[in-house]
N, C-alpha and C positions, 0 to 999 in steps of 0.2 A: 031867615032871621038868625039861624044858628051862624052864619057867612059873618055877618056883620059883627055880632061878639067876637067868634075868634079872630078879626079882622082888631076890635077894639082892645080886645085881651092883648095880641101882639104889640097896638103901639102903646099899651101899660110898661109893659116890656120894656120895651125902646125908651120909655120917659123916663124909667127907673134907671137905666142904664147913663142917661143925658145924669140925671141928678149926683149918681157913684162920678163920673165922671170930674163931674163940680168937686166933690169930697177928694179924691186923687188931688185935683191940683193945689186944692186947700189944704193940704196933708203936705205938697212937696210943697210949697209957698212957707208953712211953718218951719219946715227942715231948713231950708234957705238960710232962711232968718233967723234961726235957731245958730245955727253953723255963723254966719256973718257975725256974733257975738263973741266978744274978745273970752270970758265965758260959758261954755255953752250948758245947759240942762240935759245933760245924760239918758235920763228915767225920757223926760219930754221926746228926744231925738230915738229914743228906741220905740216909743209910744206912735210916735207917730210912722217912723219910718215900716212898722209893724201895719198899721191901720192901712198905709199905703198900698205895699204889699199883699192885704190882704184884697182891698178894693180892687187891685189892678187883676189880680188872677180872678175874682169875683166878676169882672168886665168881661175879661178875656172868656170864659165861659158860657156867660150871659149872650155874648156876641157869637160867638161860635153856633151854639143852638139856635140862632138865630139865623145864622146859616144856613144851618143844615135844614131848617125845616123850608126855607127857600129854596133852597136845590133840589131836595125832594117833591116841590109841585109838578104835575102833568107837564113837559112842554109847552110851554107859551100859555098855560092856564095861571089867573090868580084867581083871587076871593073877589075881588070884584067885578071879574065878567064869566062869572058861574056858568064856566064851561066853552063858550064861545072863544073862534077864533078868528 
């Protein structure tokens, strides 16, 4: 039972990561566009390009440990064939 939580916990994970994801591109989508304007919103273009940055290293991290915690299973073992090989 405890397999299947940490199994469900990780792809919490992984959705949360899908969702940041969305926010990054919606964060460089307004810079874009912000920028494509003859003038632009200063405070907005730092604001955002700030939230970006902060998302992307936020991802970048998220992903990593997610990694790592994949690399560190038994050879050839995952959560769902508890143990078998």
């Amino acid at each position: 039972m405890a397999t299947y939580s940490l199994a469900n916990e990780r792809l919490r994970a992984l959705e949360d990561i899908e969702r940041e994801i969305g926010a990054i591109l919606q964060n460089a989508g307004t810079v874009i566009l912000e920028l494509s304007k003859e003038k632009t919103n200063e405070r907005l273009l730092d604001r955002q390009a700030a939230a970006f940055n902060a998302s992307v290293l936020h991802v970048e991290a998220e992903l990593s440990a997610q990694i790592r915690y994949l690399t560190q299973l038994p050879g050839g073992l995952t959560n769902s064939n508890s143990g078998k090989k």
